[in-house]
C-alpha positions as CSV (number, residue, x, y, z in Angstrom):
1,X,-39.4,14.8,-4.6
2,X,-37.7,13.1,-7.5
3,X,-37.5,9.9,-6.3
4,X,-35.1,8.7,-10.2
5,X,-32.6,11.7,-9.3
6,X,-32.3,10.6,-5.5
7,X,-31.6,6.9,-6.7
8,X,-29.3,8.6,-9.5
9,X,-27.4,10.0,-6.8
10,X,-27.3,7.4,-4.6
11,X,-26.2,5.3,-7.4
12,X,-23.2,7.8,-8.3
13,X,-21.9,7.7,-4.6
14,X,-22.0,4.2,-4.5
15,X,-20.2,4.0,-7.6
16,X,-17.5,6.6,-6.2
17,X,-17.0,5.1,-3.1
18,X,-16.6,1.3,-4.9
19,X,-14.4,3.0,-7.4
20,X,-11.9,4.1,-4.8
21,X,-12.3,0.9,-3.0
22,X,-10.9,-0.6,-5.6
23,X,-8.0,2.2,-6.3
24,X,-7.3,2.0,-2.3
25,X,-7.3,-1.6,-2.5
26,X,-5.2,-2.1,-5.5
27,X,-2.7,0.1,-4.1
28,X,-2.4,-1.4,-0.8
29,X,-2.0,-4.7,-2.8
30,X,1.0,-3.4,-4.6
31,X,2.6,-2.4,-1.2
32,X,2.3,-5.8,-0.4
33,X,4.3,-7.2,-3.1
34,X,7.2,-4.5,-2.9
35,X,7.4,-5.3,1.1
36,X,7.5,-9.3,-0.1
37,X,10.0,-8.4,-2.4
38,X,12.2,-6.5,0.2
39,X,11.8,-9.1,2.5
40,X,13.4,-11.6,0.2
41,X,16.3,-9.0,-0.1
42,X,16.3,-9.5,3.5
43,X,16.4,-12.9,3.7
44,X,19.1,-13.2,0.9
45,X,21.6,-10.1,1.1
46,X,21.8,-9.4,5.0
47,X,23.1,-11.3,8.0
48,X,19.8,-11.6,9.5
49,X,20.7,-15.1,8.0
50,X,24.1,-17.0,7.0
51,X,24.0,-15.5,3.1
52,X,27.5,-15.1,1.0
53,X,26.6,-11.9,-0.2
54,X,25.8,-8.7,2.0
55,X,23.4,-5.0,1.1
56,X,26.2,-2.6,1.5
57,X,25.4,0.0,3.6
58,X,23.7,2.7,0.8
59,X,21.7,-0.3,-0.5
60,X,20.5,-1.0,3.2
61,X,19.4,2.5,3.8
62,X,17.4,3.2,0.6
63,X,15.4,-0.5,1.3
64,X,15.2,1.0,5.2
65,X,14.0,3.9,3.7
66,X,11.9,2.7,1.5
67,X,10.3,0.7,4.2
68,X,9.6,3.9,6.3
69,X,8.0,5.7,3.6
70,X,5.5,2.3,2.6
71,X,4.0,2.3,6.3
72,X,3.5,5.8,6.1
73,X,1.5,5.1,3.5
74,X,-0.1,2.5,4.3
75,X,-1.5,4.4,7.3
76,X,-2.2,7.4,5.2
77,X,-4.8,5.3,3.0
78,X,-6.1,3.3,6.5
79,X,-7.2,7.0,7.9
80,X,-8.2,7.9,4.5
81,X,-10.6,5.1,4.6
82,X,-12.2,5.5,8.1
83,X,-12.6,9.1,7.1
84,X,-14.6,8.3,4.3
Protein backbone atom coordinates (compact mmCIF):
# COMPACT_ATOMS: atom_id res chain seq x y z
CA UNK A 1 0.00 0.00 0.00
CA UNK A 2 1.08 3.53 -0.88
CA UNK A 3 0.96 5.02 2.23
CA UNK A 4 1.98 9.11 0.22
CA UNK A 5 -1.20 8.46 -2.15
CA UNK A 6 -3.52 7.47 0.89
CA UNK A 7 -2.35 10.73 2.83
CA UNK A 8 -2.67 12.54 -0.70
CA UNK A 9 -6.13 11.61 -0.67
CA UNK A 10 -6.97 12.08 2.66
CA UNK A 11 -5.44 15.43 2.28
CA UNK A 12 -7.69 16.26 -0.86
CA UNK A 13 -10.99 15.36 1.03
CA UNK A 14 -10.05 17.26 3.78
CA UNK A 15 -9.31 20.08 1.64
CA UNK A 16 -12.89 19.63 -0.14
CA UNK A 17 -14.84 19.31 2.73
CA UNK A 18 -13.05 22.65 4.42
CA UNK A 19 -13.45 24.30 1.08
CA UNK A 20 -17.23 23.92 1.16
CA UNK A 21 -17.24 24.65 4.85
CA UNK A 22 -16.25 27.74 4.04
CA UNK A 23 -18.64 28.30 0.78
CA UNK A 24 -21.65 26.92 3.18
CA UNK A 25 -20.57 29.08 5.82
CA UNK A 26 -20.09 32.16 3.90
CA UNK A 27 -23.39 31.79 2.36
CA UNK A 28 -25.28 31.22 5.42
CA UNK A 29 -23.51 34.44 6.64
CA UNK A 30 -24.91 36.43 3.83
CA UNK A 31 -28.41 35.18 4.71
CA UNK A 32 -27.86 36.67 7.81
CA UNK A 33 -27.25 40.13 6.85
CA UNK A 34 -30.14 40.21 4.13
CA UNK A 35 -32.60 38.84 7.09
CA UNK A 36 -30.93 41.86 9.38
CA UNK A 37 -31.57 44.04 6.76
CA UNK A 38 -35.25 43.09 6.31
CA UNK A 39 -35.79 43.22 9.82
CA UNK A 40 -34.85 46.89 9.88
CA UNK A 41 -37.41 47.30 7.00
CA UNK A 42 -39.59 45.87 9.55
CA UNK A 43 -38.96 47.81 12.17
CA UNK A 44 -39.06 51.11 10.08
CA UNK A 45 -41.81 50.70 7.21
CA UNK A 46 -44.65 48.52 9.04
CA UNK A 47 -46.99 48.98 11.89
CA UNK A 48 -45.34 46.34 13.89
CA UNK A 49 -44.28 49.69 15.41
CA UNK A 50 -45.56 53.46 15.45
CA UNK A 51 -43.50 54.46 11.94
CA UNK A 52 -44.77 57.46 9.53
CA UNK A 53 -44.19 55.56 6.64
CA UNK A 54 -45.79 52.13 5.67
CA UNK A 55 -44.45 48.83 2.96
CA UNK A 56 -47.32 49.00 0.63
CA UNK A 57 -48.81 45.85 0.11
CA UNK A 58 -46.50 44.59 -3.18
CA UNK A 59 -43.40 45.72 -1.16
CA UNK A 60 -44.67 43.56 1.87
CA UNK A 61 -45.15 40.55 -0.18
CA UNK A 62 -41.85 40.36 -2.15
CA UNK A 63 -39.89 40.97 1.62
CA UNK A 64 -42.61 37.98 2.84
CA UNK A 65 -41.48 36.27 0.02
CA UNK A 66 -38.28 36.77 0.12
CA UNK A 67 -38.34 35.60 3.70
CA UNK A 68 -39.89 32.24 2.66
CA UNK A 69 -37.55 31.49 0.09
CA UNK A 70 -34.12 32.39 2.70
CA UNK A 71 -35.41 29.60 5.24
CA UNK A 72 -35.78 27.29 2.65
CA UNK A 73 -32.51 27.74 2.06
CA UNK A 74 -31.21 27.90 4.96
CA UNK A 75 -32.58 24.38 5.66
CA UNK A 76 -31.52 23.19 2.28
CA UNK A 77 -27.61 23.87 3.21
CA UNK A 78 -28.42 22.53 7.19
CA UNK A 79 -29.39 18.91 5.40
CA UNK A 80 -26.78 19.38 2.98
CA UNK A 81 -24.32 19.50 5.76
CA UNK A 82 -25.52 16.50 7.94
CA UNK A 83 -25.52 14.61 4.72
CA UNK A 84 -22.09 15.24 4.11
Amino acid sequence: MNFYLVKKKIESAVNNTLSRLQEENKILSNLGKIIDEIQDVRNQKTVAHANNEVLSNFESKIIYESLEYLIWAIDFIKKQIVIQ
